[in-house]
C-alpha positions in Angstrom: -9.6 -11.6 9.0 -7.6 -8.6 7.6 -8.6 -7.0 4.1 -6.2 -4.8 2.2 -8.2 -1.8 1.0 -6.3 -0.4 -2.2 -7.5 2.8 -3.5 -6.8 2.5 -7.4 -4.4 6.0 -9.0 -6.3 8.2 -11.5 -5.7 12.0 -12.9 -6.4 13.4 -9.5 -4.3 11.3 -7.5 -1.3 11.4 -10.5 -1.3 15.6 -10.0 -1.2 15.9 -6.0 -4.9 17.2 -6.3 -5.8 14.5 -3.9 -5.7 15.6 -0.5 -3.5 13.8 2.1 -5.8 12.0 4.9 -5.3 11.6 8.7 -1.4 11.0 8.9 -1.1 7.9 10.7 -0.7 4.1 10.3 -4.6 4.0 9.6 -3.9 5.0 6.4 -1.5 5.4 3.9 -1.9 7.8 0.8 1.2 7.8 -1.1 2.6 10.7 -3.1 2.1 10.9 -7.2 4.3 9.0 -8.7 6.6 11.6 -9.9 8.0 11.1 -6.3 8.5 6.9 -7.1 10.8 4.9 -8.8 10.1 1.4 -10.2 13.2 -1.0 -8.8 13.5 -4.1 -11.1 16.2 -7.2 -9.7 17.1 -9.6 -11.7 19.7 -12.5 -10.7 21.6 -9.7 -8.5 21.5 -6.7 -10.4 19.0 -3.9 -10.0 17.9 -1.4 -12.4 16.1 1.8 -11.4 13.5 3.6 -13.2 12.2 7.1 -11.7 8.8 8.0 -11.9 6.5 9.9 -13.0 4.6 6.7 -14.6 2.4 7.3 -17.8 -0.6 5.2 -16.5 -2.1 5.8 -13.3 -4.3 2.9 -14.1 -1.0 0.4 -13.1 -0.8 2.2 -9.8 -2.4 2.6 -6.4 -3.1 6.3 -4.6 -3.3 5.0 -1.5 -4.1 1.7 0.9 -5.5 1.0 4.3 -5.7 -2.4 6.5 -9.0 -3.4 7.9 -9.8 -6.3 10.2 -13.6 -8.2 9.4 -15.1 -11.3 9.2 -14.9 -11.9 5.6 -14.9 -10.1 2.2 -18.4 -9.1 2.3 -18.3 -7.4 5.4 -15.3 -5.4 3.6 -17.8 -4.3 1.3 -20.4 -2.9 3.8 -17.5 -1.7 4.9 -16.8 0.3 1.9 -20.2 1.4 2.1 -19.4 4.2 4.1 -16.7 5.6 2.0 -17.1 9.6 1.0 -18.6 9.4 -2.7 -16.9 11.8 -4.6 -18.3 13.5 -7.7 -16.2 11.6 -9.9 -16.1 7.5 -9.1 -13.7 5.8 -7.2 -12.1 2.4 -7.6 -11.3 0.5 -4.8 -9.7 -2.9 -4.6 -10.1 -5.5 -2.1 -7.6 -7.8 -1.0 -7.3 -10.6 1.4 -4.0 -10.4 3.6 -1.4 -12.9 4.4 1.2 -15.4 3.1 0.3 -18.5 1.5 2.3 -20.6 3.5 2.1 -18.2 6.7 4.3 -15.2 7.6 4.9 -13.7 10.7 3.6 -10.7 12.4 5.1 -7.2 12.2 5.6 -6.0 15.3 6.9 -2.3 14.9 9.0 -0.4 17.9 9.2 3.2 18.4 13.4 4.1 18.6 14.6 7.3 19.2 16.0 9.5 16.6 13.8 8.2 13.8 10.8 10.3 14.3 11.6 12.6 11.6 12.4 10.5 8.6 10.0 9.8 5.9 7.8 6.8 5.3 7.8 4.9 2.1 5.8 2.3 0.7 7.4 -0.8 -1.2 5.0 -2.6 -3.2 5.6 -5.9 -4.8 4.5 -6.4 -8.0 2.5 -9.6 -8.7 3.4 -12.1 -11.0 1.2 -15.8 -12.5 3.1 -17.5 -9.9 1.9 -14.8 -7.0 -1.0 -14.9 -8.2 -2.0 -18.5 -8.6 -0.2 -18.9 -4.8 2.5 -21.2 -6.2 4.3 -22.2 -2.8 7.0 -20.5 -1.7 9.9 -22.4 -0.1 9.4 -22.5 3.7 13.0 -21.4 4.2 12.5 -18.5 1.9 9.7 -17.5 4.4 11.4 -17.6 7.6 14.7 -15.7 6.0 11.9 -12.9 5.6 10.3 -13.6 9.0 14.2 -12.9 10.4 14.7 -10.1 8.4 11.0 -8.1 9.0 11.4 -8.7 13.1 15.2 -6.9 13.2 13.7 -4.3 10.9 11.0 -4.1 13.1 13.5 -3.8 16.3 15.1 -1.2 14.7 12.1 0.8 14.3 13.0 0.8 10.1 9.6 -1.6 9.3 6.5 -0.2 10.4 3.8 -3.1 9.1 4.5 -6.0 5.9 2.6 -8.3 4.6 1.6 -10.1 1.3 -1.9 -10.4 -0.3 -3.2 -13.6 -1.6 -4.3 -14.0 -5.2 -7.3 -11.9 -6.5 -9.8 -14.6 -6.9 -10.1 -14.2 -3.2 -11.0 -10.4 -3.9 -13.3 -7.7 -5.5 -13.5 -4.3 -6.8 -15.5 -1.6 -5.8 -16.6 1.8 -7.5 -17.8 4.5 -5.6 -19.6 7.5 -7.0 -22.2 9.5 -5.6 -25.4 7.7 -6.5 -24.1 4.2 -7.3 -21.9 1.2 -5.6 -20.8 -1.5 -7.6 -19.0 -4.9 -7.4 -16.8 -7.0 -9.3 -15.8 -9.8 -8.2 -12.2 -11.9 -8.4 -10.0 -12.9 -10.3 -8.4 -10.4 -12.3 -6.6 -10.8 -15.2 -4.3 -7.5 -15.4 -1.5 -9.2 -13.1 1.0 -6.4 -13.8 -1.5 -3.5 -12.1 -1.6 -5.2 -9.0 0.2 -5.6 -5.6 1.1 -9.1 -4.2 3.0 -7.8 -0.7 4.0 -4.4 0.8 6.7 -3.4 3.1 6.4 0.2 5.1 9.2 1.6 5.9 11.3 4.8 7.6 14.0 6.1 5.7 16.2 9.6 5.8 15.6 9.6 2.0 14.1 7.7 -1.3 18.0 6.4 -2.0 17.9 5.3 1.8 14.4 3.2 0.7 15.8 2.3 -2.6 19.5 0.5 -0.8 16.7 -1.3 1.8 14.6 -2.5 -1.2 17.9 -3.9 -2.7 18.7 -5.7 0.5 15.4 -7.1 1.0 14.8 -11.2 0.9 11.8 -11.0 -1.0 10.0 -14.7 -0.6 10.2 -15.2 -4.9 13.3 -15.3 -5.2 15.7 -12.6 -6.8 14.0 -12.1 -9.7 11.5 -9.2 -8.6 10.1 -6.0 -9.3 8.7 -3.5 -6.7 7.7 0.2 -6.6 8.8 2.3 -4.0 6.6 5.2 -3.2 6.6 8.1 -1.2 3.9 8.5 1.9 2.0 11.8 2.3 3.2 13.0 5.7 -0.3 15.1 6.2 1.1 17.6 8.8 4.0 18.7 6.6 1.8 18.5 3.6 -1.7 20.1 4.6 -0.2 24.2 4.9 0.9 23.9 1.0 -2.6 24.1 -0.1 -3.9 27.5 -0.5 -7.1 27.9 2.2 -9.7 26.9 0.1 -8.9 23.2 -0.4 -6.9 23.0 3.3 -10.6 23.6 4.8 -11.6 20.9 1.8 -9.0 18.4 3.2 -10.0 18.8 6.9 -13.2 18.1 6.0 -12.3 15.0 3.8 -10.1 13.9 7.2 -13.2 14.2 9.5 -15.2 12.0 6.6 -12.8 9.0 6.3 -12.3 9.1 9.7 -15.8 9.1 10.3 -16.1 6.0 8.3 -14.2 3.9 9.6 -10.4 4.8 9.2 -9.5 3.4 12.7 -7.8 -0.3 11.9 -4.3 -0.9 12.4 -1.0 -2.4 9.8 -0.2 -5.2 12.5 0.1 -8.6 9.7 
């Protein structure tokens, strides 16, 4: 089974002082959210509101995909996260579509190499969240639409969570591990599908957003974040913490980084 591993925002995260990891579709650390926008539809018209966001609480730092037999062996596998002096909260998620959605399969195409990579989240909602079915032709309008994204080499990995009751919460610190487990009852803080993309820009990510046939209907609201690109990123940081973030690279990699986005 795959398990969404969500990496809850705090201060650190919120002021860039959270350095990227390995750049690569293991992971995904997404910039603060002074580099976001929420995107809210409604019945065909969209409204956009730029970040930064006043409460890291109601947003994600970061998220990684991890195939395992079940939710406990997510846990162990959390176990070998790098505790950090202050705790870490961790959120995990069970993957898919209730109802079933296809796989992401994403293409390498020529000419895209150098545009950036954002995240769209989808926002949950009580009907998300208590897996209210979703129309079957809803799902395979998506299906369509994720493959020729896909082709083009514009989608890189979707999928959507189920509801939280399937999941847990972790919090890492340096002498302690604990677990809470599902559901939750702040439906507004957490993610109920994800789309990565490539785009030239965030208005380029923003006009895909718009276009997307999200399975709920058109009454949606996702945020669209920007993806740490590690080898444009890690030079900014004066020596001290580029040696720190090297060796924060080596741990994560160390413990386990290596699953893949495919859904």
């Amino acid at each position: 089974m795959q398990y969404m591993i969500l990496r809850r925002a705090d201060r650190r995260s919120e002021t860039g002082r959270l350095a990227p990891p390995e750049d690569s579709l293991l992971f995904a650390s997404l910039q603060p959210s002074a580099n976001a926008v929420r995107l809210r539809l409604r019945d065909g018209e969209a409204s956009v509101t730029p970040g930064p966001f006043p409460d890291p609480a109601e947003m994600i730092a970061g998220f990684a995909i991890v195939d395992v037999p079940d939710k406990n062996a997510a846990i162990d596998w959390l176990r070998a996260w790098p505790a950090e002096e202050q705790p870490v909260e961790l959120e995990i998620r069970e993957s898919g579509c209730p109802g079933g959605c296809a796989q992401v399969v994403p293409t390498e195409v020529a000419g895209l190499e150098n545009h950036k990579r954002f995240a769209v989240l989808l926002r949950s909602s009580d009907d998300l969240e208590n897996e209210v079915p979703v129309p079957q032709a809803m799902l395979d309008a998506l299906d369509v639409h994720n493959a020729a994204e896909a082709k083009a080499g514009v989608l890189l990995a979707a999928d959507g969570l189920r509801g939280s009751a399937r999941g847990a919460r972790v919090k890492v610190a340096k002498h302690s591990f604990s677990v809470i487990d599902g559901p939750f009852t702040e439906i507004k803080e957490m993610i109920a599908g994800f789309w990565l993309i490539r785009a030239p820009s965030m208005e380029d990510a923003i006009a895909w957003a718009k276009r997307n046939p999200y399975p709920v209907g058109s009454n949606v609201d996702v945020e669209i974040r920007a993806v740490f690109d590690s080898a444009a990123t890690v030079n900014a940081f004066p020596p001290d913490q580029q040696a720190a973030e090297q060796h924060i690279r080596a741990e994560q990699l160390e413990a386990g980084m290596r699953a893949h986005f495919t859904a």
